[in-house]
Structures are given as C-alpha cells and as structure tokens.
N, C-alpha and C positions, 0 to 999 in steps of 0.2 A: 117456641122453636129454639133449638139451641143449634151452638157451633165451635166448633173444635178454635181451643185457644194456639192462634200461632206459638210454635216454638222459638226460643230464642237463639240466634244464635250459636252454634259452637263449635269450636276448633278439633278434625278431627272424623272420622267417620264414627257410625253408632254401632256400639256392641251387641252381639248375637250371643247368650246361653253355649258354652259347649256342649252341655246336655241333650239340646235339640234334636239336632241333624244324628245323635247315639239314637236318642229314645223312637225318634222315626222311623228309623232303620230296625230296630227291633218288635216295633212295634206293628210296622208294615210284614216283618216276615212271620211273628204270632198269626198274625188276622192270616196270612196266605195259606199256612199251613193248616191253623182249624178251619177256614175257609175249606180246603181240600176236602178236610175229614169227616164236612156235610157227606161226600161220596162217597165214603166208606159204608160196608156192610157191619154196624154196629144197631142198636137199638134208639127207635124216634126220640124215645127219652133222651140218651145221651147223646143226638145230635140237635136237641133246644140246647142243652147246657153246654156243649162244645159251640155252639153258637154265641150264648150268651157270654159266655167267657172273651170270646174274640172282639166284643162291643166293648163289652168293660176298658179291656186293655187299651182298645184306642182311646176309647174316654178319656181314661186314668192318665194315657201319654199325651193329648191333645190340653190335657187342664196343667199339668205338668212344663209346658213348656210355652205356654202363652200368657201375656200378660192381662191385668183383671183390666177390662176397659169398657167404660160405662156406652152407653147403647147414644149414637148420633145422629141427624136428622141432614146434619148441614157438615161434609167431609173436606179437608183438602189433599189438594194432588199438588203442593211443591214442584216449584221448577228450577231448574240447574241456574235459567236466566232471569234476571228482573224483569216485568213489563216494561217495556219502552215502545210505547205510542205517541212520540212528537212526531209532528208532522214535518216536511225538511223545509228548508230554507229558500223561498222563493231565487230560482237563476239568477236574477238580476236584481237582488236586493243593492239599495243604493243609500250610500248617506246616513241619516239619524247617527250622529257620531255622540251629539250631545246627549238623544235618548237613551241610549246606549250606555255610558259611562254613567248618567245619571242613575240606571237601573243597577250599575256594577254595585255606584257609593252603598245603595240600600240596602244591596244583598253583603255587600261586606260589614256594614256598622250591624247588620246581624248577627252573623259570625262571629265578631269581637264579642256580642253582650254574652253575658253570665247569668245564671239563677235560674227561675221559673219563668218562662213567659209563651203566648200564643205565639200559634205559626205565623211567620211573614204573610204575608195577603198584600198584593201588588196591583191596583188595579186602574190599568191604560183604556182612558176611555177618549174619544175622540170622532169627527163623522165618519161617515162611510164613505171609503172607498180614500181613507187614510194615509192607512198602513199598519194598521192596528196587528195585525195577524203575523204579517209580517215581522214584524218586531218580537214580536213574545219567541216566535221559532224561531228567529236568531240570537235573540239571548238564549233561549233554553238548549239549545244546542252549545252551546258556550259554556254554560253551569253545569251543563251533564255530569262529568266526573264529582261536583258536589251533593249528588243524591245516587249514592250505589242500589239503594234498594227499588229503582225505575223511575219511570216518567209518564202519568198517566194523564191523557190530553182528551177532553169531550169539546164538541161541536154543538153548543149550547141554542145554535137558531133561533137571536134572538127576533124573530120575527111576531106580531102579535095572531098570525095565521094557527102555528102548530108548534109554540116553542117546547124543548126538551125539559119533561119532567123531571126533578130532580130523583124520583125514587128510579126512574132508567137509568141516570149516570151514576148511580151507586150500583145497583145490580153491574153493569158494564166494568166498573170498578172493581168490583169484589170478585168478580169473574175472572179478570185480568191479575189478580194476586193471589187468583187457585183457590178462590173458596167455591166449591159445588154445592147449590142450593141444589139438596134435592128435594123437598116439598116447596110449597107459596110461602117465598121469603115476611109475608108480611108487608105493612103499610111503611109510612116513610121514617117512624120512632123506632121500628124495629130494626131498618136499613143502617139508619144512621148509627143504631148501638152499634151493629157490624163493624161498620166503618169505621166508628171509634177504635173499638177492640182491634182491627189489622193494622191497622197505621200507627198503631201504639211502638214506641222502640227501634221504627222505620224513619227513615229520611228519604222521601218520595218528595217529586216536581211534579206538582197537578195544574194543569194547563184550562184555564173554562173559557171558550173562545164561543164571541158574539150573545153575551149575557143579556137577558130581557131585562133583569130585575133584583134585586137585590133578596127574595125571597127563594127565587131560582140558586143563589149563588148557597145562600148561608147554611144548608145541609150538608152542603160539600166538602166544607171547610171542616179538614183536622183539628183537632186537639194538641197532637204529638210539636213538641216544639222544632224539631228537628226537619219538620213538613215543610214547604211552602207555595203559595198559590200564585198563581200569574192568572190574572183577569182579563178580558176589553171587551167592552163594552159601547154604547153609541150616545149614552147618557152616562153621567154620577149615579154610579150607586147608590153613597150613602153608606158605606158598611161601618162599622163600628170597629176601629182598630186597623182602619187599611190605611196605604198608605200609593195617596189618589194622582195618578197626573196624566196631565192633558197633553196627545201626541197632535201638534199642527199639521198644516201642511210645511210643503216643501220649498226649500228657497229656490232661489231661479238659479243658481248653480248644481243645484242635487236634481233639479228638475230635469235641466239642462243634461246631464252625466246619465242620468234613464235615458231618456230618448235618443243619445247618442248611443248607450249600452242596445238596443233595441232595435233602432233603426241605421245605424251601421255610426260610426266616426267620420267617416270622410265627408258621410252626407252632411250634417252641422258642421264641421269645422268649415264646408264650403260656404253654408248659408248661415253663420250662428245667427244672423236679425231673424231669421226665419222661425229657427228653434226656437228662440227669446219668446219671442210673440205664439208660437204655440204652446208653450207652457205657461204663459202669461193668461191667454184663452182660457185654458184647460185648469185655470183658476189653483193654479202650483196644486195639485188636487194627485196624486200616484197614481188612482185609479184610472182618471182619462189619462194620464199620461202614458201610461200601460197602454192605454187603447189606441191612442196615435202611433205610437209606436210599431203594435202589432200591426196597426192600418199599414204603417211605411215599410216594413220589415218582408210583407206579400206583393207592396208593390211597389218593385224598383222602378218604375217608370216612371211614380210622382217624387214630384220634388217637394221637400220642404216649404217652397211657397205654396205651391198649389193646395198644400192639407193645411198649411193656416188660410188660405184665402178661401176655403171650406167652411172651416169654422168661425170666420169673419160672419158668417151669417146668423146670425141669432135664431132665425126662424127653423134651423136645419140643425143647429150645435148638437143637441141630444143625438138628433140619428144620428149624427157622424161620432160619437162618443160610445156607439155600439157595436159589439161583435155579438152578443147575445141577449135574449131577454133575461138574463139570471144576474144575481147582485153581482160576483165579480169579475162580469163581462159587458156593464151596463151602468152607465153617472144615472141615468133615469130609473133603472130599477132599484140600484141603492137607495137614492133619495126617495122613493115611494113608501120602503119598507119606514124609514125613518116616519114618514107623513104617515101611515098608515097607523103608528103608533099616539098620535096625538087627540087631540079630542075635537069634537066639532068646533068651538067654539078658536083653538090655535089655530085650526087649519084654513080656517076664513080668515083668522089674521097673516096668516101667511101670505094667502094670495092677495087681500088688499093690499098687504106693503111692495108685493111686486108689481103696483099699479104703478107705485110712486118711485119717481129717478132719482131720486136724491141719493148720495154713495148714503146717508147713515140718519137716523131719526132720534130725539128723546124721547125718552119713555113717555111722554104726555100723545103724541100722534096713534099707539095705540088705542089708547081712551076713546079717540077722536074718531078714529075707524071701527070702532065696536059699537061705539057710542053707549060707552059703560067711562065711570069715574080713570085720572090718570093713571093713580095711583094700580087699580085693577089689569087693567092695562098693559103696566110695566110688570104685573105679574106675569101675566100672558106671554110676552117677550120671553122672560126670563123662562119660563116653561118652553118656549122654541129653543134656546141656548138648549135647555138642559136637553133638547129631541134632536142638536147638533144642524139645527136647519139655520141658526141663529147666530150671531156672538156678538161681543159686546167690542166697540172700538174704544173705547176708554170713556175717561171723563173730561168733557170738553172744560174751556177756562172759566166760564160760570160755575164749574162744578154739577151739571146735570151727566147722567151717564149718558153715552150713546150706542146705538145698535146698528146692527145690517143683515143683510143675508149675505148670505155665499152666492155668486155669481152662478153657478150653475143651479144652484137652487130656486133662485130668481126668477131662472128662464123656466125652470119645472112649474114654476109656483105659478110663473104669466099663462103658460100652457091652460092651466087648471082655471083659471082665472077668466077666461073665455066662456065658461059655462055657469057664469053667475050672472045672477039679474041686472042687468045694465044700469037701469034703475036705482039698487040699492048702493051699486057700487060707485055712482056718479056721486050719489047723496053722501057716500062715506068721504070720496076725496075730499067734494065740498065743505066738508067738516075740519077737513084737517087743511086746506086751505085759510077755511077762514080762523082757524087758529094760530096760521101764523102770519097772517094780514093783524092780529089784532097786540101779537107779541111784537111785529117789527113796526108797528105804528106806537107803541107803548113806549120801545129802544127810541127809535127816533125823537120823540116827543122830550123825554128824560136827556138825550142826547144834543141836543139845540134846539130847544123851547120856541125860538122866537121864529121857526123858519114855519112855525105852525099857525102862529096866530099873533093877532095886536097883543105887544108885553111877552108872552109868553105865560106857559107856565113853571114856579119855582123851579129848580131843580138843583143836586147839590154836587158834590163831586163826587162823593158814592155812586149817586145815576148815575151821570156821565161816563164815569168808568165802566161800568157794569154794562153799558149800551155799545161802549166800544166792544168789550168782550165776546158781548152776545152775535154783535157781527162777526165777527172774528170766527167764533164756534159754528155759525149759522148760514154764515156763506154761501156755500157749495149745496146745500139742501136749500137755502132762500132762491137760489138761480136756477134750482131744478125747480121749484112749485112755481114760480115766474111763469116759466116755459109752459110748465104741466097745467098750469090755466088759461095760456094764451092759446097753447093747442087745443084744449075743451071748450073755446072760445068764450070764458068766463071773462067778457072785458071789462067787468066791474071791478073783478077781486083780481085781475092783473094790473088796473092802475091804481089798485090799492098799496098792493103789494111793491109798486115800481115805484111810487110816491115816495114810501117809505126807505125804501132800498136807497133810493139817492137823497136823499135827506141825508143818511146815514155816513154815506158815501163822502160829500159833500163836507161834512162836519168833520170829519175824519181826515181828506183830503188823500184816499187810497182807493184800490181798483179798479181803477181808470179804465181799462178796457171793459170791465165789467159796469162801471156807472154808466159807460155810452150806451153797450149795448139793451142797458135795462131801460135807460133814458129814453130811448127807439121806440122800446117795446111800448113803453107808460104813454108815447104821443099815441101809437097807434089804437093801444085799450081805449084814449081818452076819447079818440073819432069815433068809435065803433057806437060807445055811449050815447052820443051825440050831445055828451055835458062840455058846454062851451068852459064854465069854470075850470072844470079840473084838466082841459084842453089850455088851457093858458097857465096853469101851474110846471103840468107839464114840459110846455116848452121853455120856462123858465128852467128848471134842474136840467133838461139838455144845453140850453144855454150856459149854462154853467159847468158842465162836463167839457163840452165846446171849446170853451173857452180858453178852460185849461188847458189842451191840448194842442192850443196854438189857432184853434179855428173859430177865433174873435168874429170874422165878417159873418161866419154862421150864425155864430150864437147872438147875436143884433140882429139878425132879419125875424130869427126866432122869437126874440124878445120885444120886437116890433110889432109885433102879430101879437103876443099875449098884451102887449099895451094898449091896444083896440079893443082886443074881446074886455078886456077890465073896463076900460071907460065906459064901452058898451052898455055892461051890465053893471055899473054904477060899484064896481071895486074900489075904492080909490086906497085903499092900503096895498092892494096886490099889485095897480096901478103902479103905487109907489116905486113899489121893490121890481115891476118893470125896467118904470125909468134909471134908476141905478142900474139895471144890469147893462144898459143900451149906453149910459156912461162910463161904465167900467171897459164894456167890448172897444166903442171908439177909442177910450184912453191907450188901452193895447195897442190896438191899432195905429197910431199915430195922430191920429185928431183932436189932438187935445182940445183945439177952441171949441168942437161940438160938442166933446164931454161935458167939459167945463158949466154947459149949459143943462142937460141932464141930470148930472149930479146934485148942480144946485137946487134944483126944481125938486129933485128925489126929497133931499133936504127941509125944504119947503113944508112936501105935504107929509115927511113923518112928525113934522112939530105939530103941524097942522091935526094929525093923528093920534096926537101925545105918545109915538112911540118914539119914545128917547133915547132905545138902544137902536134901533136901525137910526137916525137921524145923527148920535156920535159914530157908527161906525161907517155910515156915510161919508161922516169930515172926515174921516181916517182918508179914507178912501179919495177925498178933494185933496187932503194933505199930502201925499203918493204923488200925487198929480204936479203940484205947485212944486214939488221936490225936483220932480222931474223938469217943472221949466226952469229952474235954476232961479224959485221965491222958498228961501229956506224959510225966513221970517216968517210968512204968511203961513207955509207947512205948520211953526212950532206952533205959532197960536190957536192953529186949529186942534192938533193934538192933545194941549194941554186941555183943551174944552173941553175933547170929547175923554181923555182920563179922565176927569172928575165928572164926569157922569155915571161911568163904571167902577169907580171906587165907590161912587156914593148907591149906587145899586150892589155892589158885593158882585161883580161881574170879574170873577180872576181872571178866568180864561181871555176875554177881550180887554182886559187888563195889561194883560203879556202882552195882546198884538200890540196894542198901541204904544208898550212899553218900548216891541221891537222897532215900531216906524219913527218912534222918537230917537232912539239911538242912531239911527239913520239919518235922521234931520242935523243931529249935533253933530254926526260925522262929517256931514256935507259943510257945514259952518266951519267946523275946525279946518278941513281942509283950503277952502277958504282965506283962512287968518294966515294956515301959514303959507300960502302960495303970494300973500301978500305981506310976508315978513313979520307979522305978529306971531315970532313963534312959543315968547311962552302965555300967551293966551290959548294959542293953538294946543300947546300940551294940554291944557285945562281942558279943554273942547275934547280932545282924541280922550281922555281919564273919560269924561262927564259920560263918552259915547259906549266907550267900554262896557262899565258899571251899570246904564241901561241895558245895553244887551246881553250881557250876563245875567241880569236879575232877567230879564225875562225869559233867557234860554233855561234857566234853573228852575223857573217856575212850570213850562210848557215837561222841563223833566220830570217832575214830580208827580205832571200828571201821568205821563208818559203819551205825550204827544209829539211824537217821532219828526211829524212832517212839520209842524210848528217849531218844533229843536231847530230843523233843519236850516228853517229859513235864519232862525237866529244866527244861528255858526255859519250863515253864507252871509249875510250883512256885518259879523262881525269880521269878517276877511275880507270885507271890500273899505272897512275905516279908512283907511289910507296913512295911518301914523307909520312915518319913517325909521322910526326905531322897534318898529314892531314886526317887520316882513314877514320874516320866517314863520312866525306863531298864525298870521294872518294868512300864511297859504295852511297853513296847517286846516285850521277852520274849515275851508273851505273844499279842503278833500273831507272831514268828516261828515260836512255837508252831502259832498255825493254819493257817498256811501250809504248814507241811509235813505238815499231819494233814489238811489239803484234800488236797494232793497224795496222799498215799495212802488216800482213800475212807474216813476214820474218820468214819463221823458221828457216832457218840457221843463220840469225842475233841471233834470241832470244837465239841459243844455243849457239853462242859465246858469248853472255851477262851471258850466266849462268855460264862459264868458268869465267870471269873477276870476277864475282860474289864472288866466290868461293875463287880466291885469294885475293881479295878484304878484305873478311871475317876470312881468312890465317893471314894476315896481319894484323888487329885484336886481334887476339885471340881467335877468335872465332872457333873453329877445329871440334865442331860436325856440327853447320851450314855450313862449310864450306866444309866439304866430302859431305853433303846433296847438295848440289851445284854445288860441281865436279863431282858426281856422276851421275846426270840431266843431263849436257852437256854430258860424256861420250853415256848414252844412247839414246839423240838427236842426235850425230853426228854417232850413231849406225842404226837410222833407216835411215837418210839421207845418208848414204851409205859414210859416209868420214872419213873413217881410216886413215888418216893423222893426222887431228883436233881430231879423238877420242883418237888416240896416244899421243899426246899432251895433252890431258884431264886426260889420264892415269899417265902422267909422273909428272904431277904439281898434282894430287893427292899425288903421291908417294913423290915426294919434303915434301909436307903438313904436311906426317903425319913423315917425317925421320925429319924434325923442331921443330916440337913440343914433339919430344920425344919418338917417336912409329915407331922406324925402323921393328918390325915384321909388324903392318900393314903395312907400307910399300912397303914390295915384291911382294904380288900379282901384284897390278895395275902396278908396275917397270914391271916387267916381262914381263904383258899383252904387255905394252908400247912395250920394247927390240923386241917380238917377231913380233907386226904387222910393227915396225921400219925394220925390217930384209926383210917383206915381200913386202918392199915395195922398196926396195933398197936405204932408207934415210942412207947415212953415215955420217951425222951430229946426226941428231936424236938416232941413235944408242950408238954413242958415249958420249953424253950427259947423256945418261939412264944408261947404262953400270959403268959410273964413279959414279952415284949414290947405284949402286947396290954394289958395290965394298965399299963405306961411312957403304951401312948397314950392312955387313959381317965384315967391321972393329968395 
C-alpha cells in the first residue's frame, strides 16, 4: 500500500497552467459542435470520424493540461486547520504549581538543545484518581502556540479489560492529519511507516492519556525531533529515553482551596477544622476530594461537619467517596482498575497488609504473609508501588526501606480481604507476628543483656546502638502488632512481644506513655497464659514504668506480688531483682529505713548468684540512697566498689552511671567543706565533681544516650560551686530540654526542682519560688508526695535564706505534714529543724 507524501510547506498559493481553462474552453466547444454534427444529414462513415475526431481532441486537451501523477491507494484531503484534539482544562483545576514549572524546565532545556535528537516523551505517572489527566491538559493548553502543526490526544484505557490498541490510535491519527485510507491500511509496521512519514517536518503535541504499558505507548512515539509526547500512566513505564515523574497527592492547603473551589468559600472559611479533616480523610487524594465536594456543592443543607463525620466511618468511606460506578466518579472503581491489573500472587498481598494497622512495614513482613523468602517479598511490594496501590515511606534509621498503602486503598483492600479464608489469613499474621516478637527480643537482648538473664549476654556498642535504632524505626508498627495480637487474643506472642517492648523501653528510658500502656497489656497476656513466671516478670517492667512516672507505691505492690510468685517457684535471681525494685519504690518513696533493708538483701543474693553486674549496680543504687541521708562517705565507698567491677567487665555504659552518682557524691562532699570554711579543699571537691560528670556526660554522648546526657547536665547544675552559677543553671535548662523532647514528666519535674535551686543560688528568689513552685505541682499530679515534700522543703529553705522566714512556713509545714504521712523520719527531721530556724 502506498501514500501520498505530505507536501511541505510553502509560502504562497499554487500555480494553475494558463493554458488550461484556453484548451477547455476550446476543447469543450470542438466536442459541442461535432457532438451536433452526429445530427446532421451526412454519411455513417463521416459521422464515426466526426466522432472520433471530438474524442481525440479532449484527449489531446485533457493530457495537455494535467499533470503526470502515478496512481494512489491512500489520498489526502489537507485542511485549512491543524488537528487539535486536547481535551480542556478541568473547571476547577487547583494547585501542582511545582508540577507544572517542573514540566515548563523540560520542555524548555528542549527547545534550547541543538543537533539531532528524539522527540521529548514526558511521562506523568502516578495513582488514580491523582490528577494525572489533569495536568497534561493544563500544560498542553499552555504549550499550544509551540506546536502550529495540532495536538493530537487519544484515551489510551489503560484498563486490563479492553485497552486501546496502538494500530486504532494511529489510524485516529492519521485520519486527524487528512490521510484517507481507502483500502486495509495494513498491520501496526505498516501504520507506523505512515506515521513516521506525516509527522516528518511537523511539530505536533501527542497526548496518550491512561497508558497500560509501555508496548501500547512505543508505536506512537515520532521520530520528528520537533514532536513531543505527554504520557500518564498508573505505573513506570520504563521507556527508553523518557523523561519520568511522579505526580503525589495534594497537600492540605491545595486540598483545602478544591473543596473550598467546589463546595463554596464561606462554607470552609466557617469550618476550616472541618475541611482540614475532610481532605485529611479523602487521603489529600483530588479524586475523592472532587467527590466531597460535588457531594457538598448539591447539598447546601450539610455542613462540613456532617460530610467529615460521614466519612469518619471506615465501614461507609468508599460509598460515600461515590457519585458513580466509573473511574472518575468513584476512589473504589479507580483502585479496582489498578488491582485488576496485578497478579494473583500481589493482590493477596495486598489484602493481607490491610489486615495489619501498623502506618508502614519492612520489606521482610511481605515474606512473612506470602510465606515466600524476604527478599521475594520485597519484590512483590515493590511490584504494588509500581501498580500505585503501594509506596515506599523511606528508609528507616537501620537502613531497611519501608512501605504502606494509601489509606483508601487499605480500606479497598480490608473490603476484599473478608472473602479470604480466615484460616490462612490468621496463619499469615501469625507469621509475621512472630517475626517481629523474635526481631524485638533480639534488639532487646543486644540492648541490655542483663535484663534477660544471670550475666547476660556479650554485647557491644554497635548492638546497642543498632537496638536503639531499631525501636526508634519500629515503634509505631511494634504497638500496632501488640494491639493486633492482643485483639486476636494471641496472649502468648503479646507477652512476648510486651516483654520485649519494655525491656527496650526501659534501657532507653523513652516512651513513657507507651512502655505503661504495653506494660498493661504484657500483665494481662501473662494472666491469660496462666504462666506465673512470665506474670512476675511482667509486673516487674510495670513496676518500673510506674515507678518512673512518680507511681512508687504502685510499682511495690506490683513488685511484691512478683516476689512471691519467684520464691514460690524457686527464682531466686528474678527474686533478686524483685527485691531491688521494692527498694528502689520505698527509697522514692521516702522510707529509706525499709529500703535500706531490700536493697541489702537484693545485694546479698546477686553475690550469692555470681551476678556481679546487678549486685554493683545495686550499691549504686544503696549509694543514691546513703547520699540522700546525708552519709556521703559511705555513698563513695560503695561506688568505687561497684566502678571497678564494670571497668573490670568492660561495662561503659554502667560505667558512666556510676561515674555520674559519683560526681554527685563529691559534689555533696565539696559542698560540705565549704559550708564549713574548708574552701580550698572545697574548690578541689567542686574541680574533682565536675571532671566526673563531664567524662560521663561525654561518654552517655558518644553513645547518644539523650536521657543518660540528661541526668548528667541536671547533677552537674545542682554541684553547688559558687563561682560557677550561671554555667550551672545553664545545665540544667539543657537538661529539660531534652527530657521535654522525650516525654519524661517526671524528669522535666525534677529539672524544675534543680531549677529552682539553681536560681536560689543565684539570687534570683522570685524566679526561683516560680520554679519550686512548678516542680511542687508536677510532682502533685504525678501522684509523688515524696519528691513534692522535698519541693516544699527546698522552697522553704529559699525563702528562710534570703530573708523571708514568714514565707517560709507554709510550704515547711506542707513539707512536716506530707513527711509524717508518709512515715519519712529523716525528712521530718530535716523540716522540723527548719521550722524551729524560723520561730527563732
């Protein structure tokens, strides 16, 4: 088959033969007249050759005046206009200001190049229901004046039901630039010659909207450098020479500016929390937001609350996200088309991931739900990204990648997800529970060795680091699979998993709200068991979330109870580390003489157990104590004991603690010397105190153990060296700043105590009641009358110093009275000998 080569070009209309319109004219009035002189009464003979004579001469005048042109199959009919088939510009297109400009840079460092090269090829891929479509018709309307020779747009469906053959969108093409096939243009090598050959010398905008596949695209694709192609697609193509990018969704202000464009302005400016939270819903997604919109736009009656508290329902979201069963009038019929395209084996990973609540997963959890290798797995994922049901949240601080769905797609996927075998699907989660029961017992483990077993095992500071990390990264998916087993009432592998969790927790000394509430979860899995062991472990890490949180008398009743069930069952290491915690709570508490007895005992049976790190960080822990009754002596001797047991273990980390309680010890000493005019011993003592607590604050940095810094730079702003003030309050605001940052409240209210005296010390006496006065009423809602007794008492100190023994009584008072009820008879006596200063 052949076809007429387009002409090029040129200025001018085309020349006609003057000869023509003569030789017609004469040629027509020959033929009329012999024509006539058939009629004549002459002989047959001479009316064949008066005939044949009148043939001739048209002949002779028709060959005459036409030009020689070889015989055609495939004609064109030329039009005055260039094709232009872009589609217009959706009414309310909103925002992509950065897509947009981005698409300008491309099309302009086009323009500038020089030489030979392929046509531009552009291709916007991203999910459905985007804004993909959108976008191309607003640039190509934009670009128009750069292609005079048309704009030729096909609707490429890429659906895997009935997508558009590429040999139709050449025929549609070739049509649309006046070439008439009039016979069977041929297969798709014959199309494409066409193709080639019209577009040759042309500067056309070819638009292929909703691309299945990069086989579909690449027939399409010009030669002519002066061409260029705008693509979207729902997947990567892949094409060789394009140039690829990914449209997101929408931020919550472009979101925001649709649905106000839609559903009127006054309505959001009245409610924006309303609007916020509907496009927060509608998962910044154009397409539902399009659809709320038309939902509010028919009906002025609802209010912006009422269409987000619609969609508040998960169970209903999809229908309310519909105006039609067609892609774009429907979040569920888009995402079908996408799922429709995937393979059996994605689409079962699809809906197991929307079993699990976690916001995002590692590539290893696929493995886990296919029950195929990780690595596979993570290919599978990667094949949902590329189907746009998927994407990737980045790479967590371990360095593994992570994944999610799209929130609406999630809810598509749960939908689907109801019609799998209950069965397989319980066996899948189970799988990937117990993967990561065995990854956060591993962190833990690597993370503080000895909270697992007599000694422990080794671990170096690479572990360690890498276990903090791994919580860090794992958080937020650890406390959804908690939950996601406690509800499938796995209460094995949720006190597996809560075991772990606060161990973690614990070592760390961060997510306080979260280590309680997992700590809940771990007693209740441990009942359910009916394993008394891991029921007494248990209530030991609650106790110790407890504790910290100011809720001492809890966590001793707790830790009372697991002291039984151990002796019971013949624990006597777990025993041990009982009895320390039930020393630890009273010491909080204000009962030192009880502690005092606990402790020792704890002491006792870890020697008795040859564990030599719990029995020195026990003294630590007696030395804190003895600090407190005001026997610094006795404190340092025990701390020196128990550093050289962890120097001689290679113990950094409990190194540093006890480096910091020893700094602590010498501060108290120094202070001391010089309250008793020894002052340059005293200097010696405040140097010695420093230089401890700086090597260990440096050390805790290195690791990057934030809440261990912390304490250091709050002990080293309570030294008390006179010549040091200002660097000493200093301390102890960096202190609460990083104890804000990580959720300690009971930290931050012992920082506002240190504060306080800090500020005492000073001169500073109105700041510094403002300061003791915070900590009092932090330690009031944290339930810890101990610490708020001691906030009352060092008030009262403050103001009988500076010269205001009436303000003073009240908070003394307060102090005496909650000291009495507490049965501190240290604390009382303390209080007491001040109240007795202001009466003198």
């Amino acid at each position: 088959m052949t076809g007429q080569l387009p002409e090029k070009r040129r200025s001018g209309r085309r020349k006609m033969p003057l000869a023509a319109p003569i030789s017609a004219g004469l040629a027509a009035a020959a033929a009329s007249i012999l024509a006539a002189s058939v009629e004549w009464d002459i002989p047959p003979m001479a009316k064949v050759g008066v005939t044949m004579i009148a043939a001739l001469l048209v002949g002779l005048t028709t060959w005459a005046t036409t030009e020689a042109r070889p015989k055609r199959e495939v004609t064109a009919e030329p039009s005055s206009r260039p094709p232009d088939q872009w589609p217009p510009v959706p009414e309310h297109f909103t925002g992509r200001v950065e897509a947009l400009a981005e698409l300008r840079t491309v099309f302009g460092e086009r323009r500038k190049s020089s030489g030979v090269s392929p046509p531009l090829v552009v291709s916007v891929y991203g999910r459905g229901g985007v804004g993909k479509s959108a976008l191309t018709a607003r640039f190509g309307q934009e670009v128009a004046g750069a292609f005079p020779d048309g704009r030729l747009y096909a609707d490429l469906r890429g659906g895997v039901d009935a997508p558009v053959r590429p040999e139709e969108v050449l025929i549609g093409f070739l049509r649309a630039l006046g070439v008439r096939l009039t016979t069977d243009p041929g297969g798709l090598d014959e199309l494409r010659k066409l193709w080639l050959t019209w577009t040759k010398d042309r500067r056309i905008l070819i638009g292929l909207d909703n691309a299945h596949g990069a086989d579909q695209v690449k027939p399409l694709i010009p030669a002519e450098p002066g061409c260029a192609v705008l693509v979207t697609s729902r997947q990567p193509l892949f094409l060789n020479g394009t140039y690829d990018t990914q449209l997101g969704v929408f931020s919550e202000a472009h979101g925001v500016e649709l649905l106000a464009r839609l559903a009127g302005g006054e309505r959001v400016v009245d409610d924006l929390a309303s609007a916020k939270e509907i496009v927060r819903i509608c998962d910044y997604l154009p397409l539902a937001i399009n659809i709320c919109g038309g939902r509010l736009a028919t009906r002025e009656h609802w209010t912006l609350r009422q269409m987000a508290d619609r969609l508040a329902d998960e169970r209903r979201r999809l229908d309310q996200l519909e105006l039609a069963q067609t892609v774009d009038k429907s979040v569920r019929a888009s995402v079908q088309l996408s799922y429709d395209d995937c393979t059996g084996m994605q689409r079962r990973l699809l809906r197991l991931l929307s079993t699990l609540t976690s916001p995002d997963v590692p590539g290893w959890v696929a493995g886990e739900l296919l029950d195929i290798s990780g690595l596979d797995g993570a290919d599978q994922l990667e094949a949902l990204i590329d189907a746009q049901l998927a994407e990737s949240s980045g790479v967590d601080q371990t360095g593994a990648m992570r994944y999610r769905l799209h929130d609406l797609v999630r809810l598509f996927a749960t939908e689907l997800s109801e019609e799998d075998d209950q069965g397989r699907r319980r066996a899948a989660i189970e799988r990937v529970l117990s993967g990561y029961r065995r990854r956060a017992e591993e962190a833990a483990q690597d993370r503080w060795p000895q909270d697992w077993s007599r000694g422990g095992r080794s671990s170096g500071i690479e572990g360690q680091t890498h276990a903090g990390d791994w919580l860090n990264a794992e958080r937020l998916s650890l406390l959804a699979m908690i939950n996601l087993a406690r509800n499938l009432e796995l209460w094995e592998l949720t006190s597996g998993l809560a075991r772990a969790f606060c161990s973690l927790c614990h070592s760390l000394r961060a997510y306080w709200t979260d280590w309680h509430a997992v700590a809940e979860a771990g007693c209740e899995a441990a009942r359910r068991t009916g394993d008394r062991r891991a029921l007494g472990i248990a209530l030991l890490d609650r106790a110790a979330v407890q504790g910290g949180l100011g809720g001492h008398e809890q966590g001793r009743v707790g830790a009372e109870q697991a002291l039984e069930i151990f002796t019971d069952l013949g624990e006597s290491w777990w025993a041990a580390r009982a009895m320390r915690t039930i020393g630890m709570a009273l010491f909080n508490d204000g009962h030192l003489d009880r502690a005092q007895s606990y402790l020792i005992g704890a002491i006792t049976s870890f020697k008795g157990e040859e564990d030599f790190w719990w029995m020195a960080r026990t003294q630590r822990n007696l030395a804190e104590m003895r600090l407190a009754e005001r026997r610094p002596e006795e404190a340092r001797e025990l701390l020196e004991d128990a550093l050289e047991v962890f120097k001689q273990a290679g113990n950094r980390y409990s190194e540093a603690q006890t480096l910091r309680a020893y700094g602590e010890v010498l501060a108290a000493q120094a202070r001391g010397r010089h309250r008793e005019g020894e002052h340059r011993a005293a200097l010696e003592g405040f140097t010695k105190a420093g230089f401890s607590l700086d090597r260990a604050s440096e050390m805790f940095r290195q690791r990057g153990e934030l809440w261990e810094e912390a304490r250091c730079l709050r002990a080293a702003g309570e030294v008390g060296d006179p010549s040091n003030g200002l660097r000493e309050l200093d301390f102890v605001r960096r202190a609460e700043e990083i104890l804000v940052a990580l959720g300690d409240s009971w930290g931050v209210a012992r920082t506002a105590l240190s504060a306080g005296r800090a500020l005492a010390r000073l001169g500073r006496i109105e700041e510094s009641e403002r300061e003791l006065r915070r900590a009092v009423h932090a330690f009031e809602e944290l339930d810890d009358r101990w610490w708020m007794a001691l906030s009352l008492r060092y008030l009262g100190e403050t103001h009988l110093d500076s010269g205001g023994p009436r303000a003073a009584v009240e908070p003394l008072t307060q102090a005496r009275d909650i000291y009495r009820s507490l049965g501190n008879e240290a604390g009382m006596r303390r209080t007491l000998e001040l109240l007795r200063q202001v009466e003198s």
